[in-house]
Every structure is written in C-alpha cells, then in structure tokens.
MIMAR-841684 format. One record per residue: residue in three letters; x, y, z of N, C-alpha, C in turn. Coordinates in steps of 0.02 Angstrom, whole numbers, padded with zeros to 5 digits, always signed. Example, Ala and Ser with C-alpha at 12.3 -4.5 7.8 and 13.67 -1.06 7.14 Angstrom:
2
ALA+00660-00284+00390+00615-00225+00390+00660-00165+00390SER+00642-00112+00354+00684-00053+00357+00645+00002+00394
This chain:
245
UNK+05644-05042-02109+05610-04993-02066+05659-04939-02043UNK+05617-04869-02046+05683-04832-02036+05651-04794-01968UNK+05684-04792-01917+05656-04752-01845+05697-04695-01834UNK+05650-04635-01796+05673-04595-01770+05677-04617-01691UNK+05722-04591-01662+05693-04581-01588+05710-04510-01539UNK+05683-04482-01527+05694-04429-01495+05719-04416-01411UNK+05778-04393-01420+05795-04408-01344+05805-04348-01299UNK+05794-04343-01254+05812-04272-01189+05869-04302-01150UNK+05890-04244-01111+05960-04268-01069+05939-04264-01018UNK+05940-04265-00937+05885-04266-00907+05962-04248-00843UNK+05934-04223-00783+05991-04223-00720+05960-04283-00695UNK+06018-04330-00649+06021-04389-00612+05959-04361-00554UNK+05913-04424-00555+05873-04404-00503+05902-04407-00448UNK+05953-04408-00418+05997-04401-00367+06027-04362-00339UNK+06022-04303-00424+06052-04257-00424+06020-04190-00348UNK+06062-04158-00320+06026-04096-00307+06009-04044-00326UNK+05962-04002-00343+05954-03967-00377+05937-03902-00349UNK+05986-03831-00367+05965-03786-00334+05981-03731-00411UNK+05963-03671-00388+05958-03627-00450+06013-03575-00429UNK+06035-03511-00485+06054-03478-00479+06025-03396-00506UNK+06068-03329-00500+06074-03291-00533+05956-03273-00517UNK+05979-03274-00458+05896-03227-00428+05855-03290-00432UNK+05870-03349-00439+05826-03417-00445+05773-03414-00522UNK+05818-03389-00576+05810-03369-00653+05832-03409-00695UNK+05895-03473-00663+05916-03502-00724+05925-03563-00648UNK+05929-03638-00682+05951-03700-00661+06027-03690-00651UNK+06046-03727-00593+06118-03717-00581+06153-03793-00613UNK+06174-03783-00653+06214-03846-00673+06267-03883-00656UNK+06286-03844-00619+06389-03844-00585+06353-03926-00550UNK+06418-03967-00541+06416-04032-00527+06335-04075-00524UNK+06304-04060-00590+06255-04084-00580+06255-04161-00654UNK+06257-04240-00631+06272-04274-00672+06181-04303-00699UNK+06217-04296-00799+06164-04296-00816+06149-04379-00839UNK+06100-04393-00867+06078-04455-00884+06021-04456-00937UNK+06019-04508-00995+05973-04509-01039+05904-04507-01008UNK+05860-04475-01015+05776-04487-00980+05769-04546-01011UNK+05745-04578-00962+05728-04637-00920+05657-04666-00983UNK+05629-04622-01011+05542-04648-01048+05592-04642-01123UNK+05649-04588-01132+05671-04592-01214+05720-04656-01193UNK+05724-04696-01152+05787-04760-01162+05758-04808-01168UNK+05671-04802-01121+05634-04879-01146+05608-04861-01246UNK+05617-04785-01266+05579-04785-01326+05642-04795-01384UNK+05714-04805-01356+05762-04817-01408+05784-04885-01407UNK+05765-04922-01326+05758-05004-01331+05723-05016-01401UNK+05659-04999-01363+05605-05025-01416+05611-05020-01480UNK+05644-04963-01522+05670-04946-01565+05702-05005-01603UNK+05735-05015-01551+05801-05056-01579+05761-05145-01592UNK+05746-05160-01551+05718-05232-01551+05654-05232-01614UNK+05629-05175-01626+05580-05187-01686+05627-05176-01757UNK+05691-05133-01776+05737-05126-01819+05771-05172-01834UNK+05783-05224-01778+05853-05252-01774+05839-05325-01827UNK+05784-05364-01836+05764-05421-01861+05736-05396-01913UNK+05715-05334-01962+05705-05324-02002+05786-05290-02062UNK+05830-05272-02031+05886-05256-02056+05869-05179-02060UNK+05851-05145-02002+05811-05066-02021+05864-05039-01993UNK+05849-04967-01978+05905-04915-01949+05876-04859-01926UNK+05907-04857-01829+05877-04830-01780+05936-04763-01778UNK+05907-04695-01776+05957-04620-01773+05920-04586-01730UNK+05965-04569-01672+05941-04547-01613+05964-04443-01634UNK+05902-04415-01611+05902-04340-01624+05908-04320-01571UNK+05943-04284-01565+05937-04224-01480+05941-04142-01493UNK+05899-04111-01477+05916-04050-01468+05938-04020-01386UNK+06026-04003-01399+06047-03974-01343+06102-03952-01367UNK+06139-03933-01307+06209-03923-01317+06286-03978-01326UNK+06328-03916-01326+06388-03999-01326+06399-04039-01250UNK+06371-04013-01183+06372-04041-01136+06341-04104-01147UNK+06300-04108-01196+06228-04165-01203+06297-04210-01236UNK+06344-04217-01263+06355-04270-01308+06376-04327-01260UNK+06401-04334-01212+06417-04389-01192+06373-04440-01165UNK+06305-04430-01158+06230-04447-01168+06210-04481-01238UNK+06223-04422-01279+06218-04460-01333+06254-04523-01372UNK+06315-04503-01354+06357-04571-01391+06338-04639-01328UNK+06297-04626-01272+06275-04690-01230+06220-04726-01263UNK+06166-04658-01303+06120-04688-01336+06163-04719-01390UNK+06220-04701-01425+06257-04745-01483+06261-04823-01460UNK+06303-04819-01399+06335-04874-01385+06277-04938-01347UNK+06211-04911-01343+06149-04958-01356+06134-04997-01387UNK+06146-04962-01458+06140-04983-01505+06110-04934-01580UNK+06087-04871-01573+06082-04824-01620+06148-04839-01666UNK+06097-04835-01728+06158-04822-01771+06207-04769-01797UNK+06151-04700-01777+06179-04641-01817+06141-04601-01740UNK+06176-04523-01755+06138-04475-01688+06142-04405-01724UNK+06086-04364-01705+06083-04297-01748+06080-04269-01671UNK+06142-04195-01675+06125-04156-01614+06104-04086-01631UNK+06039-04038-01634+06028-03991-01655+06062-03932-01608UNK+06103-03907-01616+06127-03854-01595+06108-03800-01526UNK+06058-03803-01514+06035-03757-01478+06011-03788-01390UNK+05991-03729-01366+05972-03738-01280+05906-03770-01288UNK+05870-03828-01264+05813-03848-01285+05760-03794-01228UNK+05745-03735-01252+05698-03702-01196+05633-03712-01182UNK+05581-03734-01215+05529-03763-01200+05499-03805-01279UNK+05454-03847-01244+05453-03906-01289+05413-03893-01350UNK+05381-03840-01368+05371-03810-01433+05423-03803-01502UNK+05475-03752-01450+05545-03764-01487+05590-03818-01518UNK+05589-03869-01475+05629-03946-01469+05574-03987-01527UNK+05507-03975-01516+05471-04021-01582+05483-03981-01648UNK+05497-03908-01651+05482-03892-01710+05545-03907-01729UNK+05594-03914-01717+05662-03906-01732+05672-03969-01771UNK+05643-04001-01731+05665-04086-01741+05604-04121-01796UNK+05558-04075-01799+05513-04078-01863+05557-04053-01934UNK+05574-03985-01917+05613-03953-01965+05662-03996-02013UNK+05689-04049-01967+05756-04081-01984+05710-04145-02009UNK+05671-04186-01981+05638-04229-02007+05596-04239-02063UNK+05578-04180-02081+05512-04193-02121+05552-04213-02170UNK+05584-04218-02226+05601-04254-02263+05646-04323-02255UNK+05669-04349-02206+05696-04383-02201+05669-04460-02209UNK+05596-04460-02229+05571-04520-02244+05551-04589-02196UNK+05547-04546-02129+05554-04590-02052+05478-04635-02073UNK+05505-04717-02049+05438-04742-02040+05402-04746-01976UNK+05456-04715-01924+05429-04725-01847+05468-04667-01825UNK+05423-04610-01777+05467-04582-01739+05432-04596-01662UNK+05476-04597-01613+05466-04621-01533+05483-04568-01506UNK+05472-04557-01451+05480-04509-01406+05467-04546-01336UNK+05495-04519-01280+05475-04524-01204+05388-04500-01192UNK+05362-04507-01153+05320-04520-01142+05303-04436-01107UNK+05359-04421-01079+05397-04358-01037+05457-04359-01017UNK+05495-04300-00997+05549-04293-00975+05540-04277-00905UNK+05577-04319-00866+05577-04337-00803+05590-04250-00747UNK+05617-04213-00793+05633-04136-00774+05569-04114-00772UNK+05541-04103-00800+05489-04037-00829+05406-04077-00839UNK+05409-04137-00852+05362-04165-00844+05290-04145-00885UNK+05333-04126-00947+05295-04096-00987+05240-04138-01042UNK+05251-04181-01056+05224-04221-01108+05206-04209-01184UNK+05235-04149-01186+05183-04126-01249+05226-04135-01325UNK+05286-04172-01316+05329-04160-01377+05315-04199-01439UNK+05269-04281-01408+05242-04304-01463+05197-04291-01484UNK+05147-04254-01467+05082-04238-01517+05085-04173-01542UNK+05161-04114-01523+05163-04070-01555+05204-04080-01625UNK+05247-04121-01607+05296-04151-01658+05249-04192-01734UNK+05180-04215-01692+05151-04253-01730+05110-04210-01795UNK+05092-04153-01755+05057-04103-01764+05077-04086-01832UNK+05155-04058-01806+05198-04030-01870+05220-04054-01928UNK+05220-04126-01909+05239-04178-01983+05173-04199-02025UNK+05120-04198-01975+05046-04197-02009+05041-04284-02027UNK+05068-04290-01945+05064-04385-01957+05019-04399-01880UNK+04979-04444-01880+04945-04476-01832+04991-04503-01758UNK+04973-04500-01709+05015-04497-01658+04961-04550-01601UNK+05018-04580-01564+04968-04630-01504+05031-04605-01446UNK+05007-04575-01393+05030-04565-01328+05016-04620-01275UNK+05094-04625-01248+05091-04657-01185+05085-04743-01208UNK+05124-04758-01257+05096-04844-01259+05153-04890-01252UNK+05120-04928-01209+05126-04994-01168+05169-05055-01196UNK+05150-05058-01293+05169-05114-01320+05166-05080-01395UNK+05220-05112-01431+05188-05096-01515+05240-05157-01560UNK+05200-05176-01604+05228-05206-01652+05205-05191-01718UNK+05255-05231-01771+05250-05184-01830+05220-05252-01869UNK+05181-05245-01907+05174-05284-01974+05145-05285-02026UNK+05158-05269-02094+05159-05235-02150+05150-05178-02154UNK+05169-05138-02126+05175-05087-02122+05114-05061-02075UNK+05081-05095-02027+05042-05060-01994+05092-05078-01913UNK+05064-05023-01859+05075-05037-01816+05008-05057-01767UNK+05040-05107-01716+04981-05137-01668+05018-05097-01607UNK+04977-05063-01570+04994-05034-01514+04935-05059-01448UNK+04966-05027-01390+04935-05050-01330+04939-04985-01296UNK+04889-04981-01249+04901-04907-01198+04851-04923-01152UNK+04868-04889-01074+04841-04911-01024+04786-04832-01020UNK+04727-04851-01003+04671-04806-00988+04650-04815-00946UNK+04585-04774-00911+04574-04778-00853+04533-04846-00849UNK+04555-04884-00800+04491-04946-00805+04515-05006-00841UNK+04582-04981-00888+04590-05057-00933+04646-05028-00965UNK+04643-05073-01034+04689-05072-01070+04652-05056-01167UNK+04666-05017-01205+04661-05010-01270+04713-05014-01305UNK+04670-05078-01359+04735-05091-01425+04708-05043-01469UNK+04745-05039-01530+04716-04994-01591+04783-05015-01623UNK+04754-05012-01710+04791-05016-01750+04816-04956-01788UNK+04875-04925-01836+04909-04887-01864+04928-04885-01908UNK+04921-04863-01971+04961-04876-02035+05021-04800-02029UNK+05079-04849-02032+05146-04823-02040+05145-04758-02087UNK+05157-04717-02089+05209-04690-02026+05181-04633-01968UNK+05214-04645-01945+05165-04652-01855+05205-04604-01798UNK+05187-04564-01763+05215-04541-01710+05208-04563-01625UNK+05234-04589-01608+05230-04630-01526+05260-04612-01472UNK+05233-04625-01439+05278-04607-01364+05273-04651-01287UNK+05331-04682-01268+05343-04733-01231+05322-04716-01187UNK+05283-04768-01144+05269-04771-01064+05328-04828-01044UNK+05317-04825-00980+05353-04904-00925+05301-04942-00947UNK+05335-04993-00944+05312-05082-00946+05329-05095-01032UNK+05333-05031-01076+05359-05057-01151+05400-05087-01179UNK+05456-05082-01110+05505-05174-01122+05571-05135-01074UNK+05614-05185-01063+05677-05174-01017+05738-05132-01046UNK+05741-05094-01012+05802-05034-01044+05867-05081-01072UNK+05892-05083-01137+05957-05115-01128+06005-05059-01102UNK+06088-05130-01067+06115-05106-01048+06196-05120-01084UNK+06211-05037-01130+06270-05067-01173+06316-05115-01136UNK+06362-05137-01186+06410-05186-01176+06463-05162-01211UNK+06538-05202-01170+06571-05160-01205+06597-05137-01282UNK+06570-05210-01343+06588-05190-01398+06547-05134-01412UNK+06487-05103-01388+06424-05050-01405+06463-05008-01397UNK+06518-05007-01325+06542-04958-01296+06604-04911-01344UNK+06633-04978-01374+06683-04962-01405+06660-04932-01496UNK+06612-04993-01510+06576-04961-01568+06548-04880-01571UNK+06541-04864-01521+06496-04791-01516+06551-04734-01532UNK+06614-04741-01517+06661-04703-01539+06663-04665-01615UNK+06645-04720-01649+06668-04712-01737+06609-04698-01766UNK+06529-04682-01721+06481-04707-01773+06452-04638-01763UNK+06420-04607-01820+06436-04533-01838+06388-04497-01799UNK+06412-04437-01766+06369-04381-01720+06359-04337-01769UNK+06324-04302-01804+06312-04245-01829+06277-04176-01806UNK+06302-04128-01809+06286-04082-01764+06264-04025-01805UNK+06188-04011-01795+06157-03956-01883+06148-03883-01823UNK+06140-03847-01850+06126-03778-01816+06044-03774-01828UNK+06008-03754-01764+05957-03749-01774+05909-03698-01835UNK+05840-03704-01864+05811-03669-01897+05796-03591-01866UNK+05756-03571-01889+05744-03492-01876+05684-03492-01823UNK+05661-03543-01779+05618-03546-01733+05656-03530-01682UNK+05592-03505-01643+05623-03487-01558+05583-03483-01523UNK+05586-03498-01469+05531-03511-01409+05484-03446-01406UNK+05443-03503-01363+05370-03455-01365+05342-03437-01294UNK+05398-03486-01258+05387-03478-01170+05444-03455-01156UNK+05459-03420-01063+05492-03406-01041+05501-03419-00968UNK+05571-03429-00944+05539-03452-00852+05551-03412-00822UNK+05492-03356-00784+05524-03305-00754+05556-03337-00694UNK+05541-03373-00666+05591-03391-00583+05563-03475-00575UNK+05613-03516-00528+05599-03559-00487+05598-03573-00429UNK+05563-03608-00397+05576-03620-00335+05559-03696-00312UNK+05611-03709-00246+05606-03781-00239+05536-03792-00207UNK+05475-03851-00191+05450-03867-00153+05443-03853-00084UNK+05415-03841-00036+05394-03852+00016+05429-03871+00068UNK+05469-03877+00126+05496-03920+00155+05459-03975+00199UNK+05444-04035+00188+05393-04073+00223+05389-04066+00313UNK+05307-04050+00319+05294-04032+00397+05319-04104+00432UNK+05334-04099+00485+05305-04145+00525+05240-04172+00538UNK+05228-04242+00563+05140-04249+00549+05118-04252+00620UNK+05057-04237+00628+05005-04226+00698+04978-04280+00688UNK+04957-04305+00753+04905-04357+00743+04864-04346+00780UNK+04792-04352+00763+04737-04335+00808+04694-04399+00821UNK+04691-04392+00884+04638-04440+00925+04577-04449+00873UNK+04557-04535+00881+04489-04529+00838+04430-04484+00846UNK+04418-04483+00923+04378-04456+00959+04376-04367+00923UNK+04424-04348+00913+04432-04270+00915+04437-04273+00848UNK+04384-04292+00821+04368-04266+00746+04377-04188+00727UNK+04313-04160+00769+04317-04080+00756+04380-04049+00766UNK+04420-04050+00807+04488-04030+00804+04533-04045+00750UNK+04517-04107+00710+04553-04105+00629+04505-04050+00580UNK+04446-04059+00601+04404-04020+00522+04428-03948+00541UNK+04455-03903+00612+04463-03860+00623+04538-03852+00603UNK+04571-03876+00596+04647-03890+00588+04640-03895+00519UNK+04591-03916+00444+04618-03920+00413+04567-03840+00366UNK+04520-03853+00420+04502-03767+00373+04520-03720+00397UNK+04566-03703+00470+04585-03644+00471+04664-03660+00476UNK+04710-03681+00485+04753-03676+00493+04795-03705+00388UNK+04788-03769+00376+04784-03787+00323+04756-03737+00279UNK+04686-03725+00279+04638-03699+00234+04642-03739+00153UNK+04637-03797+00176+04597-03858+00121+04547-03868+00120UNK+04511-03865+00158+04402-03859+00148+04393-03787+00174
C-alpha cells in the first residue's frame, strides 16, 4: 500500500498572534510552529494501516524552508520519505493543486489529509484535491480500514454514525477520535536525519484568493446579570443595546 499524507504547519496554539505591515500580513517573529494537530492523527493512521502490510507512507508539504523542521518531526514518526513544494501555501486552492500536480502520477493508493488546519479553519483541501485527481473522497472520518483493496470507513453525522465502503484509491480526511497521535522516539528521532526531504519548485498555478487585512476578535465584555423578575430589561438590552433580535 502506498499513502500519501498531506501535511500543514500550523502556529502553537499558545502561540500569540498579532499582525504586521497595516494588519496585511501575519507576524511571524517568535511565533513556534507545530504539525496541525488533524494532519498528525492522518499520518498516525497512515502509518499503522502501511506498517503490517510492508507499504510506504511520504509526507507532502507545501511551504517554505521555515516548514522543514516540522517536517523531518513528521519523518521521525515514522514517514518514510517527505516532499516539500516550494512555495508560500496562500490559500487552499493553491496547496491542492500543487500537490495534485506532483501526485497525479505517482500511483498513491491512499491520500489523507487533516480534516482542517487549526489556522484558517478551512476544510476544503480534501475534496478539492479530490476533485483534481478525479478520485472519490470521504470527509471528516472517524475510522478506516483497508481490505483488498477496498476501504471501510466511519464518519460522525448529525444524529449518529455512517459506515460506507470504498474501492481504493481514495481521498480522506482525518477527524479526532481516528486513533492516538504517535509520539517519536528517539531512534525515529535519529532515523529522520538521513531519510530523504525533497524539495520540487512549484507548478505554474497561483492563487485565486487574497487577504486584504486581519483583525483579532473582540475583547470579551464583562457579563451582567439580570434579575429573573426583570425579563424586559434583558429583551431591551439585547435588542437595543446588543441588537441580536
């Protein structure tokens, strides 16, 4: 079995985050990054469905060279191989086609993806990615196993849970509960050194979005509390002052 897995670099949710240059670009200066959190349960998973068949898991990233020390963490997991596409990943149109570009021949029987990137909260990279290879895609699932070449998947819906079956080759994308992040060790750590990064220059695509500005959230009010009794003084509080009804 041969897997793709697609990974983003993501800032530490710990991180603080403020912008620069008119609030036009993300400020990066001491900001520590970390693999997203949905592409580490989808390169576990990766790995534990590869590993008992004798298959081989190659982790793709489109970013810069800041991204590599991320990536050789996804090495020292357990990936065998890592492709880094060259470029700024600017919106997720760009990042699937790129990583389509480089894939379509590569003969993948599985490609994974996060579910979303914990930044941007975008979701859309596996069913555009899916789009482009002109392969069938299941978002957001729970569980998957492989056997003869079909996949059994799981995904949570409103109200329950849906299985469905897949004939390989397949495009997916991890939710939580799809199994426990591993955590390298040090031969992974040391193995990840030697085991090959390749770095391609991106195709002739280019984004199709742009961010004119950001801004942080809200600063949270303090809260009122109103007497049960003094109902009307909340419905008045929240349609004229609020203006939510």
């Amino acid at each position: 079995m041969k897997i793709l897995v697609c990974m983003s670099v993501v800032p530490d949710t710990t991180t603080k985050i403020t912008f620069t240059d008119g609030d036009t670009r993300f400020n990066t200066q001491g900001v520590q990054y970390i693999i997203n959190p949905y592409d580490e349960l989808a390169l576990t998973r990766a790995l534990e469905l590869a590993e008992p068949v004798n298959g081989s898991v190659t982790v793709i990233h489109v970013g810069l060279a800041d991204s590599e020390p991320s990536i050789r963490k996804a090495l020292s997991i357990g990936a065998g191989e890592a492709v880094r596409i060259n470029a700024e990943p600017t919106d997720a149109q760009f990042v699937a086609s790129e990583i389509a570009h480089w894939a379509k021949d590569k003969g993948f029987d599985l490609i994974m993806t996060g579910r979303e990137s914990i930044d941007y909260n975008g979701g859309a990279v596996c069913g555009l990615l899916a789009a482009m290879l002109d392969l069938p895609s299941v978002n957001v699932i729970t569980k998957i196993d492989v056997q003869g070449g079909v996949a059994h998947l799981e995904r949570d819906i409103d109200g329950g849970r849906e299985t469905s079956q897949c004939p390989l080759p397949l495009v997916v994308s991890a939710q939580k509960d799809l199994c426990e992040p591993r955590i390298p060790n040090m031969r992974g750590i040391m193995a990840a050194r030697t085991k090959p990064l390749a770095v391609v220059e991106p195709s002739a695509g280019s984004a199709l979005t742009q961010y004119r500005s950001y801004e942080l959230p809200p600063a949270k009010q303090g809260v009122r509390l109103i007497e049960p009794e003094r109902a009307a003084d909340l419905i008045n509080i929240l349609r004229n002052e609020a203006k939510v009804i």
